[in-house]
Each structure stands twice: as structure tokens, then as C-alpha cells.
C-alpha positions in Angstrom: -139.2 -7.6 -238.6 -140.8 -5.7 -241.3 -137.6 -3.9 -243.4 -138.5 -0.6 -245.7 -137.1 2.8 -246.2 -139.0 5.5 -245.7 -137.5 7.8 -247.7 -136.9 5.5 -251.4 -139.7 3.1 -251.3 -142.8 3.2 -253.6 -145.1 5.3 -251.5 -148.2 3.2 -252.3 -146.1 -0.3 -251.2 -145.1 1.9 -248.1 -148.3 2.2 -247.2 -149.9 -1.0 -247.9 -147.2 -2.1 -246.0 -147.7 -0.3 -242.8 -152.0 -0.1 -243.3 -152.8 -3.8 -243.6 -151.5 -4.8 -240.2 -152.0 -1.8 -239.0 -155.7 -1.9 -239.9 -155.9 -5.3 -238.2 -154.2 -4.8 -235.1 -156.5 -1.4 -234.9 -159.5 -3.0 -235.7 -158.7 -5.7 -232.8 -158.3 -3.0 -229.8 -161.8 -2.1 -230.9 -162.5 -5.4 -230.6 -161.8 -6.1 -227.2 -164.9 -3.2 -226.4 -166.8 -5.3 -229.0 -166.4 -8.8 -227.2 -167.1 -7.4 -224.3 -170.5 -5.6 -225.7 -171.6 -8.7 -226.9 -170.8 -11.3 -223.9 -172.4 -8.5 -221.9 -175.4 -7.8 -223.7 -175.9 -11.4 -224.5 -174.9 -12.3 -220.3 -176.1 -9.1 -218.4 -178.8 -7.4 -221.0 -179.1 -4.1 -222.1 -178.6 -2.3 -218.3 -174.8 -3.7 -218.5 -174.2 -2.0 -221.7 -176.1 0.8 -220.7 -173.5 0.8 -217.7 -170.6 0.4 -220.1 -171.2 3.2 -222.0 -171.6 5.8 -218.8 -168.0 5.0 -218.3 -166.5 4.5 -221.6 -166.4 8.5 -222.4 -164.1 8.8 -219.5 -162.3 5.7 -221.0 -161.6 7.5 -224.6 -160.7 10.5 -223.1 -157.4 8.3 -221.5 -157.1 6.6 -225.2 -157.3 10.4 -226.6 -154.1 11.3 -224.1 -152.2 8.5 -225.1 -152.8 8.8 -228.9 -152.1 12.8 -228.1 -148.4 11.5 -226.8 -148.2 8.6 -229.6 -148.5 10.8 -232.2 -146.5 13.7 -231.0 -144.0 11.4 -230.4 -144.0 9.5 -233.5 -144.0 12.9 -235.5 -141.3 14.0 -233.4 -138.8 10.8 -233.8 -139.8 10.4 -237.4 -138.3 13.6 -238.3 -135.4 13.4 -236.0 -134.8 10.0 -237.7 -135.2 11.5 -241.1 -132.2 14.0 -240.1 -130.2 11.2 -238.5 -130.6 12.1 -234.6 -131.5 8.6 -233.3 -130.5 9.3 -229.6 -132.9 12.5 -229.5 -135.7 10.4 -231.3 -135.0 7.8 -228.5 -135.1 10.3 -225.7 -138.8 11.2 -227.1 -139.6 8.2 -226.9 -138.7 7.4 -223.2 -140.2 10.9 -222.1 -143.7 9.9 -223.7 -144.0 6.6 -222.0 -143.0 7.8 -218.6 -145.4 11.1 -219.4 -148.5 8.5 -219.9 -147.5 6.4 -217.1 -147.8 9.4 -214.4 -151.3 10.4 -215.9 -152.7 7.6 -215.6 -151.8 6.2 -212.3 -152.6 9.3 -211.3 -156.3 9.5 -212.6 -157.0 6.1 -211.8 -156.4 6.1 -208.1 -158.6 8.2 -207.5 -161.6 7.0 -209.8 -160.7 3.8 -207.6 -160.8 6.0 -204.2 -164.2 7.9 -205.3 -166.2 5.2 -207.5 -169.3 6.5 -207.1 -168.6 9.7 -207.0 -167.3 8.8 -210.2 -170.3 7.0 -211.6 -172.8 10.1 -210.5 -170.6 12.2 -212.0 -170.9 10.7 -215.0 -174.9 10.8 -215.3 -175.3 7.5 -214.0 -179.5 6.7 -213.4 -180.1 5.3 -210.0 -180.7 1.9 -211.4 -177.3 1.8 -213.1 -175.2 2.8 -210.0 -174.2 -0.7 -209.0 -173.4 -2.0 -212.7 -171.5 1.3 -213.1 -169.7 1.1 -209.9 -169.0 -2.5 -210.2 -167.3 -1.9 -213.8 -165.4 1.2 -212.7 -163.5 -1.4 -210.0 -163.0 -3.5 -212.6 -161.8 -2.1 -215.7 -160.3 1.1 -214.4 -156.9 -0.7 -212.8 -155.7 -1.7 -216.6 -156.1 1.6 -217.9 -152.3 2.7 -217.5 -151.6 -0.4 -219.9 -154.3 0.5 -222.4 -151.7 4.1 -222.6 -148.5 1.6 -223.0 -150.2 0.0 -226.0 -151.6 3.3 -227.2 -148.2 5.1 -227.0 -146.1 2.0 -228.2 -147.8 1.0 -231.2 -147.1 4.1 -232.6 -142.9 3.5 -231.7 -143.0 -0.3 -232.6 -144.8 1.0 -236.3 -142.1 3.6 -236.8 -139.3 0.8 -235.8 -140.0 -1.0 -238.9 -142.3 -3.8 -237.1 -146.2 -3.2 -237.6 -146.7 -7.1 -237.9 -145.6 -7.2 -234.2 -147.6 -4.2 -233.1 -150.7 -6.2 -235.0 -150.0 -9.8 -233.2 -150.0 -7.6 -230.2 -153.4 -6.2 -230.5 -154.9 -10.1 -232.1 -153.6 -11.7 -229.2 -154.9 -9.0 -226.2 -158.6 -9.6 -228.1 -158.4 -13.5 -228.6 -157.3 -13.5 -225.0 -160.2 -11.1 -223.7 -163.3 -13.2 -226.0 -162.2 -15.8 -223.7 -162.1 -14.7 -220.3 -165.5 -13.0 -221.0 -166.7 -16.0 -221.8 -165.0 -17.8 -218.9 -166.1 -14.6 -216.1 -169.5 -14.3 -217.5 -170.7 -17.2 -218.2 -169.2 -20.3 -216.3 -168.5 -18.2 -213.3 -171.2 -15.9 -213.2 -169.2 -12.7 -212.4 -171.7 -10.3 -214.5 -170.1 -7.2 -215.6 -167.2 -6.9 -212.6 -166.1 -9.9 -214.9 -166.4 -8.5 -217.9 -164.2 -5.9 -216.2 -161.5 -8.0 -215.2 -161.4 -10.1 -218.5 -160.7 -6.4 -220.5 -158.0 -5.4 -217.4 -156.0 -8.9 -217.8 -156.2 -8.4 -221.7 -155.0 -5.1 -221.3 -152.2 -6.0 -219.1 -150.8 -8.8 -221.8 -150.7 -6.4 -224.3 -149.2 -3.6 -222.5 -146.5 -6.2 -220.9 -145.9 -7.1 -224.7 -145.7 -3.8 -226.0 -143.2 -2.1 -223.2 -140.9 -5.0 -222.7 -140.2 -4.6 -227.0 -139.8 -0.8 -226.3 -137.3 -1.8 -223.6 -135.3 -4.7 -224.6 -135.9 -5.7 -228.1 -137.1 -2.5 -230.2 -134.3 -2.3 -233.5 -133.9 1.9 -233.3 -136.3 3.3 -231.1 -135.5 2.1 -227.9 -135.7 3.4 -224.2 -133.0 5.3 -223.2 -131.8 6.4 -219.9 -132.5 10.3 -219.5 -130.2 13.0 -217.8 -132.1 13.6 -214.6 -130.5 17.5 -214.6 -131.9 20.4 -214.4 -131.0 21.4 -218.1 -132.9 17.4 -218.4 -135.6 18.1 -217.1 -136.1 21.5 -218.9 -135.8 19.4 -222.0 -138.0 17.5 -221.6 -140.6 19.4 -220.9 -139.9 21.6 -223.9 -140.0 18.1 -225.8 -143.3 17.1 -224.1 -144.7 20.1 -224.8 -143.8 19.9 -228.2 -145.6 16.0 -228.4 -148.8 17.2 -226.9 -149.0 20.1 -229.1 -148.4 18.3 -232.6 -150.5 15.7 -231.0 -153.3 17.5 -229.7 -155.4 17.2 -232.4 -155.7 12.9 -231.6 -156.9 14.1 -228.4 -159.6 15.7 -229.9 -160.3 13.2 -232.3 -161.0 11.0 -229.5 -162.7 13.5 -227.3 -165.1 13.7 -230.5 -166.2 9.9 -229.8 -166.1 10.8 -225.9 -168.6 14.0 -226.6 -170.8 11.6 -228.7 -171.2 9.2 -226.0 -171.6 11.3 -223.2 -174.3 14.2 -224.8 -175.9 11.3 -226.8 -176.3 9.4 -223.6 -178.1 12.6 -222.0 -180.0 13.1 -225.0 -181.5 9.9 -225.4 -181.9 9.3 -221.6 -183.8 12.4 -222.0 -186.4 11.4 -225.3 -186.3 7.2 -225.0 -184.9 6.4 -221.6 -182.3 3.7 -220.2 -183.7 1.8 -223.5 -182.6 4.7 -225.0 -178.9 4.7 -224.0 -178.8 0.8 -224.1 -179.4 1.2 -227.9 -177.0 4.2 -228.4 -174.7 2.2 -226.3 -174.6 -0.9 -229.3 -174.1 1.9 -231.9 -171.2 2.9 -229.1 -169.4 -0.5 -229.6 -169.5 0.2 -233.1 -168.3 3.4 -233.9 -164.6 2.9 -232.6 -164.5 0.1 -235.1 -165.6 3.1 -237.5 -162.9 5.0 -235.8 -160.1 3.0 -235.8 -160.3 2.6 -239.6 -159.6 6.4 -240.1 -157.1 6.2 -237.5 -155.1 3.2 -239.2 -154.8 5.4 -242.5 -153.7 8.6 -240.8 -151.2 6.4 -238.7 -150.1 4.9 -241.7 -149.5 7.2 -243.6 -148.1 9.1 -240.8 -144.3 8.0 -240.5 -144.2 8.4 -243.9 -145.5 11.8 -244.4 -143.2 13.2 -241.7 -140.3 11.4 -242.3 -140.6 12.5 -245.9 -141.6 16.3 -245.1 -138.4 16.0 -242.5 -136.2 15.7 -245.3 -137.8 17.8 -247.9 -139.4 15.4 -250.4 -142.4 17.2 -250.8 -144.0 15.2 -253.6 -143.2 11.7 -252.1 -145.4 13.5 -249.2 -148.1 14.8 -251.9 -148.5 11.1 -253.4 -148.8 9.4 -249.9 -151.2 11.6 -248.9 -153.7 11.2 -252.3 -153.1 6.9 -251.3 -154.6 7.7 -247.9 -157.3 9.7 -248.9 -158.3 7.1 -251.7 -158.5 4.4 -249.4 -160.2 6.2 -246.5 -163.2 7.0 -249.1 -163.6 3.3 -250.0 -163.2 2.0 -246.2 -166.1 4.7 -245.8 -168.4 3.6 -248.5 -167.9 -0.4 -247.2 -168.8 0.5 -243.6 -171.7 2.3 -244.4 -173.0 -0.5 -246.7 -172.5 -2.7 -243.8 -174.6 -0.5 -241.4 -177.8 -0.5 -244.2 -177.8 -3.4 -245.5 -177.4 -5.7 -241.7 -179.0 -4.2 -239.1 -180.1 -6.2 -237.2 -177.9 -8.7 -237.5 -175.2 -6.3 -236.0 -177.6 -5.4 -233.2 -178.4 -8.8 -232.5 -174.8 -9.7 -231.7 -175.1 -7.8 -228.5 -178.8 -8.1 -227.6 -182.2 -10.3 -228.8 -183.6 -8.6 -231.4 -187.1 -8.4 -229.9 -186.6 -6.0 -227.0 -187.1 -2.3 -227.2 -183.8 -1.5 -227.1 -182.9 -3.4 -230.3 -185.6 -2.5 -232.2 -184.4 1.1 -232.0 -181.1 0.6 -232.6 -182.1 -1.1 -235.7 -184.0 2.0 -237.0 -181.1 4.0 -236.0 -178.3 2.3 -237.1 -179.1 3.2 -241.2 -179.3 6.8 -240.0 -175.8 6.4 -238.0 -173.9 5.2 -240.5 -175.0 8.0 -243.1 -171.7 9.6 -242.0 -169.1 7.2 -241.7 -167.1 8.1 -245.1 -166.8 12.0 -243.8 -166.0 10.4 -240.4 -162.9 8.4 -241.8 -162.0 11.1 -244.3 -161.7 14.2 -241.4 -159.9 11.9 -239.5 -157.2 11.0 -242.8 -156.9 15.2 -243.1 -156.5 15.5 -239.3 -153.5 13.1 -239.4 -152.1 14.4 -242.8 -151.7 18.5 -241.0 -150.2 16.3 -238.0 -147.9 14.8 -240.0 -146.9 18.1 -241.3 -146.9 19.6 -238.3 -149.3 22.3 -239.2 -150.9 22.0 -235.7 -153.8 25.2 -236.1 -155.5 23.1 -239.3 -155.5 19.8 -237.4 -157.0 21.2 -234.2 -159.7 23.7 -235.9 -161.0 20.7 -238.1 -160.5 18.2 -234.8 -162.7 20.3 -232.9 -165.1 21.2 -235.5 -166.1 17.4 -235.5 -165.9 17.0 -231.6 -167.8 20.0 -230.5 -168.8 23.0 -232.9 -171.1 20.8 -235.0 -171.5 18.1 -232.9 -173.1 19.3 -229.5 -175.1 21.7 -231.4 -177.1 19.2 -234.0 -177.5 16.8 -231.1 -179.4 19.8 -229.2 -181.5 20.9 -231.9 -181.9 18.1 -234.6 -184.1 15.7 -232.2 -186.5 18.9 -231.8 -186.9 19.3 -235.7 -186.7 15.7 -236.7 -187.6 13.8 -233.1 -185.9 10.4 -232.4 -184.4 10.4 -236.2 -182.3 14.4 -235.3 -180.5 11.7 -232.4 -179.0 9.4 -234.7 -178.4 11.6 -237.6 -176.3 14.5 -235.1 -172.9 12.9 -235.8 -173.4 12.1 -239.5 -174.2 16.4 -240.2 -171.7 16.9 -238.1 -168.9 14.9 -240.0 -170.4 16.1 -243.6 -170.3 19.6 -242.5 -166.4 19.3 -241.2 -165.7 17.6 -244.4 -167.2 20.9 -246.2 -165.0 23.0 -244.1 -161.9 21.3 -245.2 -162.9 21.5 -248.7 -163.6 25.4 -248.5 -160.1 25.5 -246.5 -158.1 23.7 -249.0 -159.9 25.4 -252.5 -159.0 28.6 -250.8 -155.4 27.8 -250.1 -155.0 26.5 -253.8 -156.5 29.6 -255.1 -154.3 32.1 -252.9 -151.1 30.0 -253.8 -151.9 30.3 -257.2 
């Protein structure tokens, strides 16, 4: 287990401490999407990942819940830790998981009661339904361990053991690359086995991630809560208090939900199922994108707070210029990446010949035009977390998600045609990224 203090150590060896493995083991939840894109695409064709990505949105909005509860959490325990209240930083900790477990169970009985309700719902064509439906049966049962995961990574970092939380995440992907292989290929189970491959993954991980919480975790362990009515008036005041500081992670997330779901309509609306089957490869991509900016906020997270907990102010100042540093260069490789290779990224999901490729591959140079203001809004997002400054976080969250966002994707494709589609998230991002600079030059200039 991973030993450092939070409070003495070198800020910059804090960090690089908690981002590498972090970085990974985010970068390998994206992954198990990615695998299955590409076993899909490569197995099914551009319908299945058409089909994906009508249920996906629905999909991050559950990942947006649980990172809402993670990070609330997380904030929560970090400064209770920092002020030497580990049994209250435990009870947080056993009120989120049991918080994300009732949500989901919840939600996904009846998405499993009303799947085609579900699928309609969700703009499915006609021609999708059965893909759609056949994934929703699938995929949909694993979904309460994709929360445990969410939710616990964010404890077993703060515990002092982000190598575990990374082996966690390697392992659920290595497992899911080769039961997509195994259910799509050799068995011919199309995308209901692309479906169960992602749920069994899911499960391993989750199964990992909540038996550490339980039995093995060093501080942060489950606790057994006073079922009283004082209790239960506590915890609701602390759940409250998660979802609050946490609220802007939903958002974050909502922001990749609202790009999938209006760029579906908009380019089933211009280019067709084609259309969506190519937006649906830039889909698998931009959670990669995503989790990047994630895995600096996160890391930088439980240092920030547990610092700002105990009034070291600078120690906060210096973390925070590390994270923003390194989100800038993450940004400027990704983009590189999207220019430069093309096709070669498209044609890991799909045969470069077909419609569908060939305008993902004009797209994806636009796309990527706004990946470093991407991963930057999301470092700032996490930094007024940390800080609890929850009005900051959730203006800027939903200035990405919805303000900018649904607005350029309605009128950019009638100015610029196909070209407005794929350039409505990058102007989006760039203008947030403006904001916060207007925001931030205006604080510094009243405080001075």
C-alpha cells in the first residue's frame, strides 16, 4: 500500500504519486467502452455502435451520480481526516455506498421491466430497436457495480492505495477485451454479448472494489451506522452535503451525456444512422478525453482538501498550478493524436471505406480542436470542489454541459453545415475556458 502524508509531502511528488495510477486505472474504465466499440464495430458494424451510443447517455448519467457521491464523499472524509475525525469520515463513506446502491437497483429494474420503452425513449430509429433492446438486457444488470467502482475508487485513493484502485480498473478491462472476443466472435452472441462481457467485467471490479471498502481498507472503512432517528437525520444532512459539493461531477458527466444524446439527434437529423454511427466512434473516444481531466482533478483532489481542511493555503495554491500544468500538456498530446491519426483511430472500430468512417475521419480533426479547454474546465471544476466553493464548480459545469453546448450544436451546423456538428463541443469548451478566465482576473483584481 502506497504510504504519503497529505499534509508534509512535496506537493508535486503528491501528485505524481496519486495521478500516474490514477491516470491508468481511469484511462482503463474508458477502456472497457473502447473494447467493446471496437469488437462491436469490427463484429456487428456500424448499427451496433449506433445502438451503443443511444444507450450510453443514459449510462453516463448513472457514472455522473456515482462520481457526484465519490466526490462529495471524498471531499467530505478528506477534511474530516485532516481534522482527525476518522469515524465520521467512515460514516461518509458507508452512507455513499449504500446511497448509490438504492439508485441504481432502483433505476435499473425498471429499464429491465420497460426495455423498449426505454429504447424509444431514447430516440431509438426503427431499425435500431432490437440492437438497442438487446443491449439494454444486457448491459443494464451490472450498472449498480459500475456505481461501487465509481464511488470506491475515490475511498481506496484517499486510503493511501491508488495502485490497488488502478489494478482494479487493468484487470475489469483485460477481463472484458476477452469475453468480447470470446461472446462475439466464437459464440456469435452479437451485441447481447458484448453486453454481458461489459456486465461480468463490471461485476469483477465492483466485487474487488467493495470487499477492500469492507474488509481490507487501512482508514476508511465501512462502518456500521446508528439506524435512529437522530441516524437517519444525519445522514441525510451528510448526503445532502456529498451531492451538493459533488454536484458539479454530475454535471461534468451530464456534459458527455448531453453531447451524445443532442449530437445523436443532430446528426440523425443532417447524415442519418451513418451519421450517428460515426459520432458514435468519436463517442468511444471522448471519455478517454474525459477521464484524463478527471484523473488530475481527482488527484489533486485529496490533496487540495485535506490541505484547505487544515489551513495550508499555499500547499493548496502550489497543488493546484501542478494540476493545471499537466492538464494543458495532456490536452495538447490528445489533440495531436486526433490530427495527425485519423483514420487509424477510426479504423479500430470500423473499415475505413464505409460511409460512416469516412466522416468520422473528416470529423475527428474538428473534434479534437477542443480537447485542452475540455481537460482544463474539468481541472478548475475539481479544484472549486475541492474547496468546497460549490456555486463556481456548478456555474462553469453547466456552462460546458448545456449553456454553450446545446446552443452551438443547434446553430453551428446551419452556418457551417456538417463541420458546425463536430466543432459544437470544441466552442463550447473554449468559450467555458474564457469564462473562467474573466471569473478568476476579476476576483484577483477585487481582492487586490
Amino acid at each position: 500500500m502506497e504510504k504519503f502524508d497529505l499534509n508534509s509531502d512535496n506537493v508535486t511528488g503528491l501528485f505524481s504519486k496519486i495521478f500516474l495510477p490514477t491516470l491508468i486505472g481511469m484511462l482503463s474504465i474508458s477502456a472497457v467502452t473502447a473494447i467493446d466499440g471496437i469488437f462491436i464495430g469490427q463484429g456487428v458494424g456500424s448499427d451496433g455502435i449506433a445502438a451503443v451510443n443511444i444507450l450510453i447517455p443514459v449510462y453516463m448519467i448513472f457514472t455522473g451520480v456515482a462520481l457526484m457521491v465519490g466526490a462529495g464523499c471524498s471531499v467530505a472524509a478528506s477534511i474530516l481526516l485532516s481534522r482527525g475525525k476518522v469515524l465520521s469520515a467512515r460514516v461518509n463513506v458507508t452512507q455513499a455506498m449504500i446511497l448509490v446502491t438504492v439508485v441504481s437497483a432502483v433505476a435499473e429494474l425498471l429499464m429491465l421491466l420497460f426495455p423498449e420503452r426505454t429504447a424509444l425513449l431514447l430516440g431509438s430509429s426503427p431499425t435500431l430497436m432490437s440492437l438497442v433492446v438487446d443491449y439494454i438486457v444486457s448491459f443494464v444488470p451490472s450498472w449498480i457495480f459500475q456505481m461501487w467502482i465509481t464511488v470506491g475508487l475515490f475511498v481506496i485513493r484517499l486510503d493511501g492505495a491508488p495502485r490497488l484502485a488502478m489494478l482494479c480498473s487493468v484487470l475489469a478491462a483485460v477481463e472484458n477485451a476477452f469475453l468480447d472476443w470470446l461472446f462475439i466472435f466464437p459464440l456469435d452472441m452479437g451485441l447481447f454479448g458484448a453486453g454481458v462481457a461489459t456486465s461480468i467485467s463490471l461485476a469483477t471490479g465492483g466485487l474487488i472494489v467493495g470487499g477492500y471498502i469492507a474488509f481490507k481498507a487501512r482508514t476508511l472503512r465501512l462502518c456500521r451506522l446508528p439506524w435512529t432517528a437522530r441516524g437517519m437525520r444525519q445522514a441525510f444532512r451528510n448526503l445532502a452535503l456529498q451531492c451538493r459539493v459533488g454536484s458539479s461531477s454530475l454535471l461534468n458527466e451530464a456534459t458527455l451525456a448531453v453531447l451524445m444524446f443532442v449530437g445523436n439527434q443532430v446528426f440523425m437529423h443532417y447524415l442519418g444512422d451513418d451519421g450517428v454511427g460515426a459520432f458514435g466512434i468519436a463517442c468511444y473516444y471522448a471519455p478517454f478525453v474525459f477521464m484524463v481531466g478527471n484523473a488530475i482533478a481527482q488527484s489533486a483532489q485529496p490533496v487540495i482538501s485535506y490541505n484547505y481542511g487544515a489551513g495550508e493555503m499555499g500547499r493548496v495554491a502550489k497543488v493546484t498550478r501542478v494540476a493545471l500544468r499537466v492538464a494543458v500538456l495532456c490536452g495538447l498530446l490528445v489533440t495531436v493524436m486526433f490530427v495527425v491519426f485519423p483514420e487509424f483511430l477510426v479504423s479500430l472500430f470500423v473499415s475505413p471505406e464505409g460511409r460512416a468512417a469516412r466522416i468520422a475521419i473528416g470529423g475527428f480533426p474538428l473534434f479534437s480542436v477542443g480537447f485542452t479547454a475540455f481537460i482544463l474546465n474539468l481541472t478548475v471544476v475539481g479544484y472549486y470542489q475541492s474547496v468546497e466553493r460549490v456555486k463556481p464548480a456548478t456555474v462553469f459545469a453547466l456552462m460546458r454541459g448545456c449553456l454553450f453546448m446545446v446552443p452551438f450544436f443547434l446553430l453551428l451546423p446551419l452556418v457551417m453545415g456538417e463541420a458546425g456538428i463536430w466543432l459544437a463541443m470544441p466552442f463550447s469548451e473554449i468559450c467555458t475556458v474564457l469564462s473562467v478566465a474573466i471569473f478568476y482576473l476579476r476576483g484577483r483584481r477585487i481582492s487586490a
